[in-house]
C-alpha positions, 0 to 999 in steps of 0.5 A: 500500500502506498504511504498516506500522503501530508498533501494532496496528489498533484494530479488532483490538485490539478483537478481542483484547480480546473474545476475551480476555474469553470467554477469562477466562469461560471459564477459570472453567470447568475442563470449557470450559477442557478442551473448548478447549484440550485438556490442555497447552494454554499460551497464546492469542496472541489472549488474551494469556495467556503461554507456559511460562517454562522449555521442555521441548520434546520435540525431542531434537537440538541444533538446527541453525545457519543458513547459507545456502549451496550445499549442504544441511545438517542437524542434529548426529547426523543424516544426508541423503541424496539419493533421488530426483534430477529426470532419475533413470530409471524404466524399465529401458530408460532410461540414467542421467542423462547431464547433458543436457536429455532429450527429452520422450519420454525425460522421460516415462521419468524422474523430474520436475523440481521435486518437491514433496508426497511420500506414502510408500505402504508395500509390500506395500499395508496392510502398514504397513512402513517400509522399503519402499514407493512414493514418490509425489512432485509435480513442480509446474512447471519452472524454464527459466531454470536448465535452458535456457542464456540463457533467462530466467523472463521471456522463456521464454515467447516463445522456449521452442522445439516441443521445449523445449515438450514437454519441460516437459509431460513433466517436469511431473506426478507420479513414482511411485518404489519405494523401498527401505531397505537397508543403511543407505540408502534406494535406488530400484528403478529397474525397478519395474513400478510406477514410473510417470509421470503428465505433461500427456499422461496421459489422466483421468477427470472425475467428479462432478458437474462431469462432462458439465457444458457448460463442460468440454466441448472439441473432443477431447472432446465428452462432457465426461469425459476430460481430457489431463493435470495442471498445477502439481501441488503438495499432497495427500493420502492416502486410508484405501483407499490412494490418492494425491491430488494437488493442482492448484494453479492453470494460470491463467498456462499458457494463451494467447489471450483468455478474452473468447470463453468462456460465463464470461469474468468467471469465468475473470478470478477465477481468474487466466486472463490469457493468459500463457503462461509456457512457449508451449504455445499457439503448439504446442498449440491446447487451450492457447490459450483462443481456440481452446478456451475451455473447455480452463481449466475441466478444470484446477484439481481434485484428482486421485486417483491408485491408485499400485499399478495401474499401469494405473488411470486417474487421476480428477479429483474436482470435488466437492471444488471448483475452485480453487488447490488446496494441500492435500487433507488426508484423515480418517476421522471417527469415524462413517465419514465422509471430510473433506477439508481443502484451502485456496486458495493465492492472496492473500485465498482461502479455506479449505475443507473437503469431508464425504462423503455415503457412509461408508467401511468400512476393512473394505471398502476398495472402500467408498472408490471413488468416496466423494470425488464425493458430500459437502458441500463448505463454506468457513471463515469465522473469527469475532472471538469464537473459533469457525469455522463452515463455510459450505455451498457448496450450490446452492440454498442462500442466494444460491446460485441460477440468480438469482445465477449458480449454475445448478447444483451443477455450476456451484457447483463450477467457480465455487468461489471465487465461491460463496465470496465470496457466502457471506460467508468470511474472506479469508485470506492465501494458504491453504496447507497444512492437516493434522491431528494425530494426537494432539490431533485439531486442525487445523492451516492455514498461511498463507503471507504477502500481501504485498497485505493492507492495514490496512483489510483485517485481520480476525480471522484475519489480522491483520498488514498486509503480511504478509511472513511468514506464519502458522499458524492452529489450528483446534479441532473438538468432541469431543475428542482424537485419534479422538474430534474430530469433523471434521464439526461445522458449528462448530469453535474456532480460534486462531492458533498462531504468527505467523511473522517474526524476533521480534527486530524489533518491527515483524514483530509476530512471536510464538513461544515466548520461549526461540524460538532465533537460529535457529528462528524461521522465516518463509513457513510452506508446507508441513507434516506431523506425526509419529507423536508429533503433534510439527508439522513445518513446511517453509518457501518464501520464506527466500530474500528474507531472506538466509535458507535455507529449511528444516524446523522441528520444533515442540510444538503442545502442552506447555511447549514449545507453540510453540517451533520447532526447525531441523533441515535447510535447504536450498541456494541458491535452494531451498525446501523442501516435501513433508515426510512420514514413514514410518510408524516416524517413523524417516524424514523424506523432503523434496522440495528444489525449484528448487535455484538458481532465483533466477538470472537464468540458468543461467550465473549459478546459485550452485549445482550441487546435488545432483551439483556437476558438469555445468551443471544443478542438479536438484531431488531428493528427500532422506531425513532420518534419525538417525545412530543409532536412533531416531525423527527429533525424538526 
């Protein structure tokens, strides 16, 4: 790795020094001045140009002092309360949780293990409420050396037994929960006909055009179209027809065997595919063993739509919208009726992408929406030195796109997503996380997590610290105006970097928020984020931990005197991030997924903490609902 640098790379001070030129053209005119910064626009960390001096920042509570301890803790005049704990039934057959490892089949009746995204989906469907409505959460992976006694994160693999085996497929997925708010609090409706799990047995639909293709072809299912399962479901989305997407973010470590029998083994090593096996499936399961199955990979890795109020709707697998280690799958309705998609690729040096349907949708006529997410364009980001963005079109046949290069199809484009990518000539990123857009300003909004492996001669315009521990936001700008009127279908947006994450008190992070930035607000490994109704940016955090510090949710005004100027309002216990941030359309609640509470124990003897219940043996990873102690929306 190379040294961490006292100064900036003289190729990126040349960057900057460009950038801040277009800048002071620009400034020259007050309509280019409008149409790139939009109204309360501050500074350009690129440009150099300062924040406000004196903040007025919009968020209204008094920030929260950090502690990293084994419980959570939130901000003055507020209130967190547990919703949703992994092992909660969801049946009306099932018992109560009784501080014991269910069976799998008894998981499979039972809210997952370590949640993540969070959609609110309001009841009745299109009713808009705020106090009763599904809570549709991940359940990304599990934790065996916090659930099996004398079980380690290293060893689980080669000795996680047939059942232990089952049980993590069944507590993996996805949870759909009916949720109430009454009396003060919000509590599940444990026999909803609507509770459902989805788990590594759940049986989908491959569509687009990916479906039928040879390589997803397997011995259970020689037609290519019907999968078993989802694997490491982390971000998402949500649809204006009122469906769920959810993100698989990688299976490359969940397979055994050898990849070298596979058509595209080459492929397969881009993605990851070692032979891993994290948690032993293949000595039980030969469709994870890729010697046995080598074509069992490529049916992993997609977004999946899911309609959480028909309980007996098949969930379907949208390969149009690219293969990859999907974080974020970040819907919008374009003025013109057209659907985007936003989705970035969490690995180091990938990229971000963005999906534009062929069809439109009418939300007059919510069945337009069926089926929209399998014809559009896919394209990916590449982040130029003098402020604009263009989107890249992955398109067969288009640029080096052809059968000559390896492409033989648009199918083939899309199950080699990350290779069409690097042929078109996009930016490699720093571990593309989240991606959401705000609802007031209509800008787009990527995090960049950190990568620990970016060395000085690797920077580039949109990533610009070598060994980035700390992360950072990227703020990307389409054409058109505010709001409703962006037009997220444009070939060529404007970008700029919103914060660089780290602890502005030490020189060496090159960390930047506003000045009047708090002991405590500064935040580091941006992950996951969300925006209220009032467009303020809600940023949770995933990797505090290596610093002695606690993950948590920060609130920050993209825009303003207080552009920049992060807020912390929650954190979370020992070993824990948070993630999944998402609001009830009132503003008025703030649900949280708190993932692998205790996870950095080397076992579950060792573990700093029995959060939530603080009794038994296990801590379990659970869903809280943030909100004022009085009324009032959460920041105000």
């Amino acid at each position: 790795m190379a040294e961490r640098p006292n100064t900036v790379s003289p190729a990126i001070r040349d960057i900057i020094a460009t950038r801040a030129s277009r800048r002071d053209i620009l400034k020259a005119s007050a309509a280019g001045l409008a149409g790139l910064a939009g109204s309360g626009f501050v500074g350009s960390l690129f440009a150099g140009e300062s924040f406000a001096a004196s903040a007025a920042s919009t968020l209204g509570f008094t920030e929260l002092k950090r502690v990293y301890d084994k419980d959570m803790a939130v901000a003055p005049g507020y209130r967190a309360d547990v919703v949703a704990r992994w092992g909660d039934p969801l049946t009306a057959g099932a018992v109560a949780f009784d501080g014991t490892v269910p069976t799998a089949s008894e998981q499979e009746r039972r809210f997952g293990y370590n949640c993540d995204y969070i959609a609110f989906m309001p009841l009745p469907k299109g009713s808009g409420r705020s106090d009763h409505g599904l809570l549709c959460v991940n359940n990304e992976y599990i934790s065996p050396n916090v659930i099996f006694p004398g079980m380690t994160e290293d060893d689980a693999g080669s000795r996680m037994t047939a059942e232990q085996v089952a049980f993590g497929m069944a507590a993996m997925g996805h949870s759909i929960l009916e949720v109430k708010f009454e009396g003060g609090r919000w509590t599940a409706v444990a026999d909803s006909p609507l509770n459902r799990r989805l788990t590594l047995e759940t049986e989908m639909r491959l569509s687009g055009p990916v479906a039928g293709h040879d390589l997803v072809k397997t011995k259970a299912d020689p037609e290519g179209r019907l999968v078993k399962g989802t694997n490491y479901n982390c971000g998402g989305g949500v649809t204006p027809w009122g469906t769920v997407l959810t993100c698989e973010e990688g299976a490359s470590d969940t397979f055994g065997g050898k990849p070298d029998g596979s058509p595209i083994a080459a492929v397969l090593e881009r993605y990851g595919f070692d032979g891993s096996d994290i948690y032993g499936r293949a000595r039980f399961h030969d469709r994870f063993d890729m010697s046995k199955e080598p074509n069992e990979p490529n049916r992993f890795d997609w977004v999946v739509e899911i309609d959480p109020y028909d309980p007996t709707s098949t969930p379907v697998k949208r390969t149009a919208l690219g293969r990859m280690s999907h974080e974020a799958s970040t819907v919008v309705l374009n003025k013109d009726g057209r659907v985007v998609v936003y989705m970035g690729d969490d690995d180091y040096f990938e990229y971000t992408y963005r999906f534009v349907s062929a069809g439109v949708f009418d939300p007059a006529k919510p069945e337009t929406g069926r089926d929209i997410l399998d014809a559009g364009t896919l394209s990916v980001a590449r982040f130029d030195a003098d402020g604009t963005l263009h989107w890249l079109p992955l398109e067969h046949g288009q640029g080096p796109l052809t059968a000559e290069n390896g492409f033989g199809s648009q199918a083939e484009v899309l199950l080699k997503t990350r290779l069409a990518a690097d042929a078109v000539g996009a930016t490699p990123m720093d571990r593309p996380e989240d991606m959401e857009t705000n609802p007031v300003t209509g800008r787009v909004y990527a995090v960049m997590t950190k990568n620990k492996k970016r060395e000085q001669d690797k920077l580039n315009p949109a990533n610009t610290r070598p060994e980035n521990l700390w992360g950072h936001i990227v703020e990307l700008i389409p054409p058109g105006g505010r709001g409703n009127e962006a037009d997220h279908t444009a070939e060529v947006y404007q970008w700029d970097l919103f914060v660089l994450a780290g602890n502005p008190g030490d020189p060496a992070t090159k960390a930047s928020f506003h000045p009047e930035t708090s002991e405590n607000g500064w935040f580091v490994c941006p992950d996951n984020i969300t925006f209220d109704p009032a467009g303020r940016l809600w940023v949770a955090t995933d990797g505090a931990n290596d610093f002695g510090l606690p993950d948590g949710i920060y609130g920050i005004d993209t825009e303003g005197p207080a552009r920049g100027l992060p807020k912390l309002l929650f954190t979370c216990p020992a070993g824990a991030e948070a993630t999944g941030p998402c609001f009830t359309p009132d503003g008025r609640t703030l649900f949280v997924s708190v993932q692998h509470p205790a996870e950095d124990a080397e076992t579950l003897d060792k573990v700093e903490t029995l959060w939530p219940d603080f009794s038994g043996t296990l801590p379990r990873p659970s869903v809280v609902a943030i909100q004022k102690l009085t009324e009032g929306a959460v920041g105000a």
